[in-house]
Structure formats: structure tokens, C-alpha cells
C-alpha beads as a LAMMPS data file, in Angstrom:
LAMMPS data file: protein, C-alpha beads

253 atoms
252 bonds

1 atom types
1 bond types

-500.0 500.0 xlo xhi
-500.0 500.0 ylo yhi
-500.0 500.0 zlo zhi

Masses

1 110.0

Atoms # bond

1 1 1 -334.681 386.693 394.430
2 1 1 -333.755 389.856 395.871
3 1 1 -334.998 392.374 398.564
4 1 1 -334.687 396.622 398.130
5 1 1 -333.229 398.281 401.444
6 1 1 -335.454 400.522 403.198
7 1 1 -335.355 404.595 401.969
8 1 1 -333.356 403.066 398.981
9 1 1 -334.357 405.689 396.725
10 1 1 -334.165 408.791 399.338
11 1 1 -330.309 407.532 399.671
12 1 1 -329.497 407.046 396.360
13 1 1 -331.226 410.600 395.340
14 1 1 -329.247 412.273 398.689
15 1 1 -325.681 410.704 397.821
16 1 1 -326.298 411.426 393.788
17 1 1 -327.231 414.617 394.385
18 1 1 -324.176 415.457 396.096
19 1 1 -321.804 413.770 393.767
20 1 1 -323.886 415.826 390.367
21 1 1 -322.936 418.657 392.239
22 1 1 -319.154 418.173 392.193
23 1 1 -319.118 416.486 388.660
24 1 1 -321.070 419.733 387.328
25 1 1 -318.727 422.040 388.500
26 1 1 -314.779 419.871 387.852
27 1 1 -315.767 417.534 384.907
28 1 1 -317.660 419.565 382.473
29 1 1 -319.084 416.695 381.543
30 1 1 -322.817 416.609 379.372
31 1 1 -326.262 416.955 381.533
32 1 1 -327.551 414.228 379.689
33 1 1 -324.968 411.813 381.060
34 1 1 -325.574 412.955 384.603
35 1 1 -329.193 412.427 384.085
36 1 1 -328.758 409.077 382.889
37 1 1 -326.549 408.519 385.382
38 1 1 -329.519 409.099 387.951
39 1 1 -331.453 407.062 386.459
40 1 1 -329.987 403.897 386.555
41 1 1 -329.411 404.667 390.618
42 1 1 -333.266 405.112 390.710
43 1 1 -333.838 402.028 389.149
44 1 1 -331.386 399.596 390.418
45 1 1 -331.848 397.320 393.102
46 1 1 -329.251 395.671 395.347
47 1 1 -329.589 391.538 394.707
48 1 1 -329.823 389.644 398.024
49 1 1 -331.048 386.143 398.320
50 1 1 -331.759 384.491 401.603
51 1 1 -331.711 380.674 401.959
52 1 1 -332.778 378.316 405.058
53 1 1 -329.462 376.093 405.011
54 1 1 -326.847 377.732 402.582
55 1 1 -323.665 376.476 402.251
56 1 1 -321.646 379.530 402.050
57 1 1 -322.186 382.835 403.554
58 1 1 -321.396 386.605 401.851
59 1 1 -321.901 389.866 402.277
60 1 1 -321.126 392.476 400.112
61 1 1 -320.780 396.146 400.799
62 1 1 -320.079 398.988 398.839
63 1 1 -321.265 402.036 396.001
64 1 1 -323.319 401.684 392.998
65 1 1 -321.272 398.853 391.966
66 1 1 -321.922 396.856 394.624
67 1 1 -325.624 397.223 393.847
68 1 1 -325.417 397.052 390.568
69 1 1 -326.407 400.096 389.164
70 1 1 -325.881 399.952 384.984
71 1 1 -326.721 396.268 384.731
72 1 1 -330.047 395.862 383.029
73 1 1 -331.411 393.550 385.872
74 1 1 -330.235 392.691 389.337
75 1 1 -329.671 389.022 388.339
76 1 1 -327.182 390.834 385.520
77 1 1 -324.894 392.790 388.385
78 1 1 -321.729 391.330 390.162
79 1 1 -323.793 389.903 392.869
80 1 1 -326.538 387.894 390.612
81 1 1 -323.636 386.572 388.669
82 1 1 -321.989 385.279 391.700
83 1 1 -325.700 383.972 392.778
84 1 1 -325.694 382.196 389.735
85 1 1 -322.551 380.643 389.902
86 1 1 -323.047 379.543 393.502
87 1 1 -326.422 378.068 393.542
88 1 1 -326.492 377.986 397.741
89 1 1 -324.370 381.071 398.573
90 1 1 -326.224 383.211 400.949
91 1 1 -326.255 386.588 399.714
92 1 1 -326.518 389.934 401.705
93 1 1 -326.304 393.357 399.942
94 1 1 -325.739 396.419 401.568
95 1 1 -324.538 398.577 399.191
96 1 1 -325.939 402.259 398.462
97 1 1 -325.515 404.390 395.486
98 1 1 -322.943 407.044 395.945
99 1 1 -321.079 405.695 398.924
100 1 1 -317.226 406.314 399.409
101 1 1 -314.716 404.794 401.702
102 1 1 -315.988 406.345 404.809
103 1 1 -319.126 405.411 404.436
104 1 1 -318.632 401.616 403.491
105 1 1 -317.702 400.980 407.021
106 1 1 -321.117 401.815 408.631
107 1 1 -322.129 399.071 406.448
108 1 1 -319.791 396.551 408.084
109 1 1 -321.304 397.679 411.770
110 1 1 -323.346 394.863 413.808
111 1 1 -322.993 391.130 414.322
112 1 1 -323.131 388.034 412.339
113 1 1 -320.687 385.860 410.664
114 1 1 -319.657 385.087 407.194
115 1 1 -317.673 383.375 404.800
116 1 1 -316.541 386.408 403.000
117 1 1 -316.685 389.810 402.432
118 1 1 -316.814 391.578 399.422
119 1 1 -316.206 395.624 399.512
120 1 1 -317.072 397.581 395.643
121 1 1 -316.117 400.848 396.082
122 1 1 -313.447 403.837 395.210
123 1 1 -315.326 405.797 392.170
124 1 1 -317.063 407.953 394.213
125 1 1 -314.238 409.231 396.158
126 1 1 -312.300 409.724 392.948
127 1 1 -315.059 411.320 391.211
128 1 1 -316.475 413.677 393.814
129 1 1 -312.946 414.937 395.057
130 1 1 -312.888 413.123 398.802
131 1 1 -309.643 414.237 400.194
132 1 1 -307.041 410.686 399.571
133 1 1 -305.159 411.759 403.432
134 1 1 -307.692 410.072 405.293
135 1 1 -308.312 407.215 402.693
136 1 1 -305.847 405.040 404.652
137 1 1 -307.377 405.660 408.061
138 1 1 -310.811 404.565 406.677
139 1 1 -309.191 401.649 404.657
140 1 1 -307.707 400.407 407.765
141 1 1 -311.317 399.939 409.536
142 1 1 -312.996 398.808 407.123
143 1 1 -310.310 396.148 406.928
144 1 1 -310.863 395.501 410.745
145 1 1 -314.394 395.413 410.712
146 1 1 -314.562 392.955 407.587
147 1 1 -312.338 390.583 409.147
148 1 1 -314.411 390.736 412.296
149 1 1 -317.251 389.441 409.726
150 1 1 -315.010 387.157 407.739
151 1 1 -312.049 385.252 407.205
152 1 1 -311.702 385.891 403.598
153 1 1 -311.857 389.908 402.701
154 1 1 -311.504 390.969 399.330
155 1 1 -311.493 394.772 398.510
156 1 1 -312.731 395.454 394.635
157 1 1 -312.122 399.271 393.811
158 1 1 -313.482 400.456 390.660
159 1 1 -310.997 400.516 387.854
160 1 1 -309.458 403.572 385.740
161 1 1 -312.563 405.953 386.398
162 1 1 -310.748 408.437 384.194
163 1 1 -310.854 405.965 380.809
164 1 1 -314.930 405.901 381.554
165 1 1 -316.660 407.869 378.503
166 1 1 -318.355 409.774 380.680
167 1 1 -315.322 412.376 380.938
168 1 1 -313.504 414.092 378.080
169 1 1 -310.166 415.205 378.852
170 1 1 -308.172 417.009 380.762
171 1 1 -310.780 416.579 383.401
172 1 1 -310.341 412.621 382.056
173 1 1 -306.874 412.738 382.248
174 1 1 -306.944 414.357 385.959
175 1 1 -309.687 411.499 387.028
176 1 1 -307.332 409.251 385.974
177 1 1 -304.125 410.546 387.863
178 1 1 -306.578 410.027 391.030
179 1 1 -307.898 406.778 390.012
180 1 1 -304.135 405.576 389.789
181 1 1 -303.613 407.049 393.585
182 1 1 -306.583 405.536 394.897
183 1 1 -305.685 402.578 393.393
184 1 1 -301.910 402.505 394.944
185 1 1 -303.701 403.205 398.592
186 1 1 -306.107 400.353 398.732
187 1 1 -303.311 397.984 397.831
188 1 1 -300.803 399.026 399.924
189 1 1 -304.177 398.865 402.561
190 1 1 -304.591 395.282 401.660
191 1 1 -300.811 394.821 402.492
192 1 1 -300.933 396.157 405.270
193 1 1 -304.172 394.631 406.449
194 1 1 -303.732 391.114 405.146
195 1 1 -307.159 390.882 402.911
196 1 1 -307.016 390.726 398.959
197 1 1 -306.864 393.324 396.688
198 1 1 -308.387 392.878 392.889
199 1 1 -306.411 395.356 390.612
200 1 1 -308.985 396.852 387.839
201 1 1 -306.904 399.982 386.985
202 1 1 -305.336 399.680 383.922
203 1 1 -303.723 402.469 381.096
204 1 1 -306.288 403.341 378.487
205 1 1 -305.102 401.639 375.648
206 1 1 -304.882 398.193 377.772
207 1 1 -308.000 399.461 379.410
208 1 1 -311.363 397.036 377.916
209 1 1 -313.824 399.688 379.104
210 1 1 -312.032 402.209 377.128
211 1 1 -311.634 399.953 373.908
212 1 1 -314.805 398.074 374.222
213 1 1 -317.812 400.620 374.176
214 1 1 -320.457 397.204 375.019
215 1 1 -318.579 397.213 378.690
216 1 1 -320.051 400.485 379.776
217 1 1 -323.714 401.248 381.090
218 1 1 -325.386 404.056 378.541
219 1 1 -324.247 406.594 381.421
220 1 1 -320.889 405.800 380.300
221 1 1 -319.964 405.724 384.146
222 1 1 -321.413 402.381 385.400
223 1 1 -320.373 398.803 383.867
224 1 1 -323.130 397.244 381.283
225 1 1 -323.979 393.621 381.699
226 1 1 -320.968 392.708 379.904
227 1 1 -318.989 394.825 382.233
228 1 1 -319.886 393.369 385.348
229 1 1 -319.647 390.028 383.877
230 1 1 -315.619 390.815 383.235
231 1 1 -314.953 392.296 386.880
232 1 1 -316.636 388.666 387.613
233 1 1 -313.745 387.116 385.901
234 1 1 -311.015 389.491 387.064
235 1 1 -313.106 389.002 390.906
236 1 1 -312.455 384.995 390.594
237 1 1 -308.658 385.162 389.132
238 1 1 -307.147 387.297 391.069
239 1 1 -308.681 386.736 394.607
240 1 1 -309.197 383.703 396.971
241 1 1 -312.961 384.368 397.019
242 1 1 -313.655 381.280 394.776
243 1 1 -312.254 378.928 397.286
244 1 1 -314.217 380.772 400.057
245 1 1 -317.582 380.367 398.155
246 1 1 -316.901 376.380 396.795
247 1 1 -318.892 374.997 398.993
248 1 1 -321.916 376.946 397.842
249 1 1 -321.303 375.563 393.937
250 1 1 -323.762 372.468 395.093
251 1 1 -327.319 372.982 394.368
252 1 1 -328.996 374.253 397.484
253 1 1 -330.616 371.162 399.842

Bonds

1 1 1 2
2 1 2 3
3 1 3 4
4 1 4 5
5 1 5 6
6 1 6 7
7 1 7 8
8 1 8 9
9 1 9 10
10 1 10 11
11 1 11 12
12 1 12 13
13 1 13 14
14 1 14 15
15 1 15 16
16 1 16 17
17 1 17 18
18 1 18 19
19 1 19 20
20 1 20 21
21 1 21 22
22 1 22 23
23 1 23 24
24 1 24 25
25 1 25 26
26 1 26 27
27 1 27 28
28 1 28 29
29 1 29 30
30 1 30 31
31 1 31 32
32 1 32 33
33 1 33 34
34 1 34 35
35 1 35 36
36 1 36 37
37 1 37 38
38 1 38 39
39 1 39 40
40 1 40 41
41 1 41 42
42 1 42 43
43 1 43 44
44 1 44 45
45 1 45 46
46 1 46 47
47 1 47 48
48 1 48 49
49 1 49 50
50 1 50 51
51 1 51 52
52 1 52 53
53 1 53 54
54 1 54 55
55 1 55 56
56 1 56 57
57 1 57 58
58 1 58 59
59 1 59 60
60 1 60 61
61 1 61 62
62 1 62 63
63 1 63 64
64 1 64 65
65 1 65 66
66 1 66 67
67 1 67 68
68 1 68 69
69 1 69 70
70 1 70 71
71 1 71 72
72 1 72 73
73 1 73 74
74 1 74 75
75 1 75 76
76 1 76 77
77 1 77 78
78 1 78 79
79 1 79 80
80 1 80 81
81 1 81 82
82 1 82 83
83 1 83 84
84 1 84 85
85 1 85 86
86 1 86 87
87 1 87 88
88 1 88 89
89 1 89 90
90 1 90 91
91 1 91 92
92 1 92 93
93 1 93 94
94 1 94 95
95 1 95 96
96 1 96 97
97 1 97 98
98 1 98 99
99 1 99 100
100 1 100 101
101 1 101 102
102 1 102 103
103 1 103 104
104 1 104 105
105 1 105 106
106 1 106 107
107 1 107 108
108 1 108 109
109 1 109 110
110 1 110 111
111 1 111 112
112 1 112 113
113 1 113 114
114 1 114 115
115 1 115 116
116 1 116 117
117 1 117 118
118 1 118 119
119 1 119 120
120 1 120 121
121 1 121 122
122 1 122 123
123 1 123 124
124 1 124 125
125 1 125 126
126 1 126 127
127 1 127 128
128 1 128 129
129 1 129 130
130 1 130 131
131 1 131 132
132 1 132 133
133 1 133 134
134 1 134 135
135 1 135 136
136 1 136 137
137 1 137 138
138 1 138 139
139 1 139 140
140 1 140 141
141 1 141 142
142 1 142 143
143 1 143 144
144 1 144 145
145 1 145 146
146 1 146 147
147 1 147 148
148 1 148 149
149 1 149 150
150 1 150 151
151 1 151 152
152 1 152 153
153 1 153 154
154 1 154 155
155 1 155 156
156 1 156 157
157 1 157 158
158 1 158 159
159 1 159 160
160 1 160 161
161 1 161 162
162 1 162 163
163 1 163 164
164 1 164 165
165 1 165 166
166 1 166 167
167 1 167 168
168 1 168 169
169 1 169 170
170 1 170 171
171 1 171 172
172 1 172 173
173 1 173 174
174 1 174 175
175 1 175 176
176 1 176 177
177 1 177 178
178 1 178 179
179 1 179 180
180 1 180 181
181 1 181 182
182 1 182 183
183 1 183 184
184 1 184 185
185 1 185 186
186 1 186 187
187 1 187 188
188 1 188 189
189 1 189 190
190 1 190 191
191 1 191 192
192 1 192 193
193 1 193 194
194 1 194 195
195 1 195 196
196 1 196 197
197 1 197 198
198 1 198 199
199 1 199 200
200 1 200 201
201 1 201 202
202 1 202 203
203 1 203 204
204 1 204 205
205 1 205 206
206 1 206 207
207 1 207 208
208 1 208 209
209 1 209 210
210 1 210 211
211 1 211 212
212 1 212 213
213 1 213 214
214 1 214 215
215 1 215 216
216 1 216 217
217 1 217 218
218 1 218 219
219 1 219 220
220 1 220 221
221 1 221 222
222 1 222 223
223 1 223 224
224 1 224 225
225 1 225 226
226 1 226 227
227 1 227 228
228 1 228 229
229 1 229 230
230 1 230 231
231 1 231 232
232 1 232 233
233 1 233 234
234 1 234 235
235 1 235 236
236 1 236 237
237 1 237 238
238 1 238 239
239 1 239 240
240 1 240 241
241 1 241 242
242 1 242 243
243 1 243 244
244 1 244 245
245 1 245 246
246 1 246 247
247 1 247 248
248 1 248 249
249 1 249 250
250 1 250 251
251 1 251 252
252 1 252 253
């Protein structure tokens, strides 16, 4: 049902190495967390299903979240719940471990048409310090180079970072502050832009992951199964993706 990317694990490895580095030195968080945080990139895999006459079209780019990393199978992450739910919905993955903003929009680059386009990302450039002045710049082209794909765009960031249990305060309290400014950025993006924008920031004590320990991957970082089957929920309610993909809730011909 799905097919790993070429030098999968050589990209993951490169882009977690990188953002170990930075957590080491600003989050002080445990080196068993980061280790099990490495893990899970090694071992996930990035669903994509590929069908001779589907009736809906989507590709989804993105970090670890778009490939699923903390569910306990492919068929488990945000993209094998939507491939269950959508029985003929063509499904291309692109997303790498440890990819930010800037990097999402080399995965937009080349031709072919969909019916959506589905971006997961934002944790990494919270988490591994990326400088929020250019954020808008790199917003605004993936934006543009999404809607060259697709008609309906949705961009997904990752939610209050700061309320994962892989922090401990202040460093916590300080990934949260940046969180909440990433968070203001993409939407005013999506404003600007005119593509959707699907709001998983939220205070800690309104936060699920932070109330509900079953939400988060044993990293504490990633969502569990149960995590990634609430940003499903969240995906469908507050975004027009559902209509774009209702076609593809007929069994496949």
C-alpha cells in the first residue's frame, strides 16, 4: 500500500541529526527522548498508494508528520487514515523527516495536477530555532507553488510544540511562545494567499496532547495513533479538504 522514497533513511538521519544538535544544546531535554525520537524517523515510512483510475487526486508534503513518524504503522498516520476514509483517493507522499518551511517547497517543484494539497509542517522550524523573518517569504511560495498543483490548499502546522512532553520548562514555555508566532504567520499566510489554514495551537490546559498522555508517540514529540487520528478530525472540520476528496469516498472501479 505504500512506497519508501529513495535515500529515505540518509535524509531522515542528515535532517535529525541537525535538529539533535540544536535540541541538545536549547532544550535540555533527556538523551533518551532524542534517541527515541530517531528511532521512530528510522522506522517510519511515508504512505503513498497509486491507483489506475482514482477518483480524487492528493499530494501531501511536509516533516515527520506528514510521513507519519510516531504512528505505529503507515496505515495508522494522517495519510493512511485519509486512505482509509477515501477508498479511491490517489495518494502521493513526499514528506521527509526534519523538513522546515524552506524546504517543503522543493517538494512542491515539477508538474502534475491534483485535487489538493496537503502541507504538515512548522515543528521543526520552531524546534530547531529557524529564524521566523523569512517564514513569510517561504510561506508565500509554497502557497504559489501548491496552487499551481491544486485548487484546494490546506496548510496543517503542527500544534503547541511547547505543551509536547518532550520539553520541561522554561525551555517548554519558550517553545511555546514560538509555536504561538509560527502559528500567527501561517495564518495570516493563508490570508494572504487564499488557501486554508487548520489551527492546532491551543493553551496547555485546553491543549489534548498535554492532558491526554495516549495522544503522544513514546518520544513525546510525534503524535501516537490516537494523535494523528484527532488532527484527522480537526483536518476534516476545519478545512474544505473533505469536499475536495468526496469523490474518492466510492470504492475504487
Amino acid at each position: 500500500m505504500h512506497t519508501p522514497h529513495p535515500h529515505r533513511l540518509n535524509l531522515k538521519l542528515l535532517g535529525w541529526g541537525a535538529a539533535a544538535a540544536a535540541l541538545l544544546l536549547s532544550a535540555g531535554c533527556t538523551v533518551t527522548r532524542l534517541h527515541e525520537t530517531v528511532q521512530l524517523a528510522r522506522q517510519s515510512e511515508p504512505l503513498q498508494r497509486q491507483l489506475e483510475q482514482p477518483r480524487a487526486r492528493l499530494l501531501i508534503v511536509g516533516d515527520s508528520t506528514a510521513v507519519g513518524t510516531g504512528a505505529s504503522a503507515p496505515e495508522r498516520s494522517l495519510a493512511g487514515l485519509l486512505a482509509q476514509a477515501y477508498p479511491s483517493l490517489l495518494i502521493e507522499n513526499r514528506g521527509r523527516d526534519g523538513a522546515t518551511f524552506a524546504e517543503v517547497a522543493h517538494q512542491l517543484e515539477g508538474a502534475g495536477r491534483f485535487d489538493a494539497v496537503l502541507v504538515l509542517a512548522g515543528g521543526n522550524d520552531v524546534i530547531r530555532l529557524r529564524d521566523f523573518d523569512t517564514l513569510p517569504d517561504h510561506l508565500a511560495r509554497i502557497s504559489t507553488l501548491a496552487r499551481a498543483r491544486a485548487d484546494t490548499v490546506v496548510l496543517m502546522p503542527a500544534g503547541n510544540v511547547g505543551n509536547a512532553p518532550f520539553f520541561f520548562p522554561p525551555v517548554s514555555w519558550w517553545m511555546s511562545s514560538r509555536a504561538r508566532q509560527m502559528h500567527t504567520l501561517v495564518r495570516e499566510a493563508a490570508t494572504r494567499q487564499g488557501v486554508a489554514y487548520v489551527n492546532l495551537f491551543k493553551d496547555k490546559a485546553n491543549d489534548p496532547f498535554a492532558q491526554q498522555k495516549a495522544l503522544n508517540a513514546r518520544d513525546g514529540l510525534h503524535p501516537s495513533d490516537a494523535g494523528y487520528q484527532l488532527w484527522l478530525r480537526e483536518l476534516l472540520s476545519q478545512s474544505p479538504l473533505a469536499q475536495a476528496l468526496e469523490p474518492a469516498r466510492a470504492p475504487a472501479s
